[in-house]
Residue, then its C-alpha position, 0 to 999 in steps of 0.5 A: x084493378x086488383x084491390x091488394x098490393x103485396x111488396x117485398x124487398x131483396x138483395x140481388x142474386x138471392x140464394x136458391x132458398x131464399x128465391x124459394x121464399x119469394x117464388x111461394x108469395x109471388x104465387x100465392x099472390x097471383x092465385x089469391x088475384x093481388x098485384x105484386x111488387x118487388x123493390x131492391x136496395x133502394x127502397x132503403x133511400x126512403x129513410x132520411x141519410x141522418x137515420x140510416x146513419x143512426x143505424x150504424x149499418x144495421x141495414x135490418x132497422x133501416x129497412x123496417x123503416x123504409x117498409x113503413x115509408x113505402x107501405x103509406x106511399x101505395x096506400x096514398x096512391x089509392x090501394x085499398x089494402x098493402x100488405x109487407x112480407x119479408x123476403x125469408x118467408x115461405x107459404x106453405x098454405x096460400x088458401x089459409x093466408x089469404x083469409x086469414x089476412x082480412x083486416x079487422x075494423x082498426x084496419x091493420x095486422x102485424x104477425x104473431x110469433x112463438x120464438x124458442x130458442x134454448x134455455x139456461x141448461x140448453x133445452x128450448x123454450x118459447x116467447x110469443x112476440x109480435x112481429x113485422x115480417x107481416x104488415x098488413x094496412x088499410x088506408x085510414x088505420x090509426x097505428x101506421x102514422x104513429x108506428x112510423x114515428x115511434x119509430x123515427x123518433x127511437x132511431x133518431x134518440x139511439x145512442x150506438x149501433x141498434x139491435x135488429x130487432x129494436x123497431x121491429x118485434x122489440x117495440x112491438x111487442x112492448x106496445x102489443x102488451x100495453x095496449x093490444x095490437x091487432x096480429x095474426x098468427x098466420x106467419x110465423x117465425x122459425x128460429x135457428x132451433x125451428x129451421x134444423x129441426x125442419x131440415x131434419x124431419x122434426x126435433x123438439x124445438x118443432x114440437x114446441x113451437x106446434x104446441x105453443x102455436x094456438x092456430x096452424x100457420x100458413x108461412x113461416x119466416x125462415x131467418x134470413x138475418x141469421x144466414x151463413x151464420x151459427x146461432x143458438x147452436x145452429x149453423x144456418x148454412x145455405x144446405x140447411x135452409x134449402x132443406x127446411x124450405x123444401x119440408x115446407x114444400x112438400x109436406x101438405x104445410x105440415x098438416x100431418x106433423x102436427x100444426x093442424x092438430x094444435x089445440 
């Protein structure tokens, strides 16, 4: 039996780019000898109806708290270690992932990002935030029950639709300066900048995100929250995102361009 659980959770008929994301970890699962499992919408059930209502149809919250739900009901079956990734995220360099997610003595690691996106006057900069898109956890760690509940409770107290990010990298990223979580940087995230500077072969916002990188990813989520849509500048069409998915295919996981040669 294998000794790693990888789940995962997509709506049906994803788009090609995105169907690339998920084929990238089915194989790097397979090759790193885990099990893997798929989940649809319903995952989302595993929420109460009283919270999902709280989230006024901001399914993104309701699914950071079905993953938590599902992640300690494999781990109550007896999984030694289960490990979340979002369906947006492309591997790129499975051998770097898989030794990069052996979990720490507390058991547990979340994803470090660097998020640029523009300035005041238009120019990118950068925040380096804790993530979920990446959850990795050991039976018997002491943050899965309290990141459940922390999260229940700050859903349950909410007035008005939540922003997407309020379970996820914003309490996180609260906790992890207070008290130092334990992530890793092997997943990271492209933002909007990020992914039309991989569809075009490079760009500064690219440069940034290498320079404030302080170890070369081996995935990086492509932002599927921000598909179909314009941010930040940046319309995210279906075209743009099939391009920066095929750049992180194709170009040795960029270890060329500059991620493997970050101080």
């Amino acid at each position: 039996m294998p000794d790693t659980l990888v789940i995962q959770s997509h709506a049906p008929d994803p788009p090609a780019w995105l169907r690339a994301c998920l084929d990238s970890v089915a194989a790097w699962a397979a090759g790193a000898g885990f099990a893997h499992r798929i989940a649809g919408d319903a995952f989302l059930d595993r929420v109460p109806a009283d919270l999902r209502q709280r989230a006024h149809g901001r399914t993104q919250v309701v699914a950071d708290l079905a993953r938590l739900d599902w992640i300690a009901e494999v781990l109550a079956q007896g999984w030694p270690r289960v490990i979340w990734l979002d369906a947006d995220v492309l591997v790129f360099a499975p051998e770097r992932l898989t030794a990069a997610l052996a979990l720490p003595e507390a058991g547990y690691l979340f994803g470090r990002e660097v998020w640029v996106q523009p300035d005041a006057r238009g120019r990118p900069r950068a925040r380096r935030n804790l993530h979920n898109a990446l959850l990795a956890f050991a039976p018997g760690n002491p943050v899965l029950a309290f990141y459940r509940h922390a999260g229940q409770r700050i859903l349950a107290r909410h007035d008005g639709p939540p922003v997407a990010q309020l379970i996820g990298p914003k309490l996180l990223t609260a906790l992890d300066n207070m008290i130092a979580l334990d992530g890793t940087w092997a997943v990271g995230m492209a933002s909007p900048l990020v992914v039309r500077d991989l569809a075009a072969g490079g760009g500064p916002a690219l440069d940034l995100l290498r320079a404030r990188t302080p170890v070369p990813p081996a995935a990086l989520n492509l932002c599927a929250s921000y598909a179909g849509r314009a941010a930040d500048g940046v319309a995210l069409d279906a075209g743009t995102l099939a391009a920066a998915a095929r750049a992180l295919r194709t170009t040795d996981d960029l270890s060329s361009g500059g991620y493997s040669k970050i101080d």
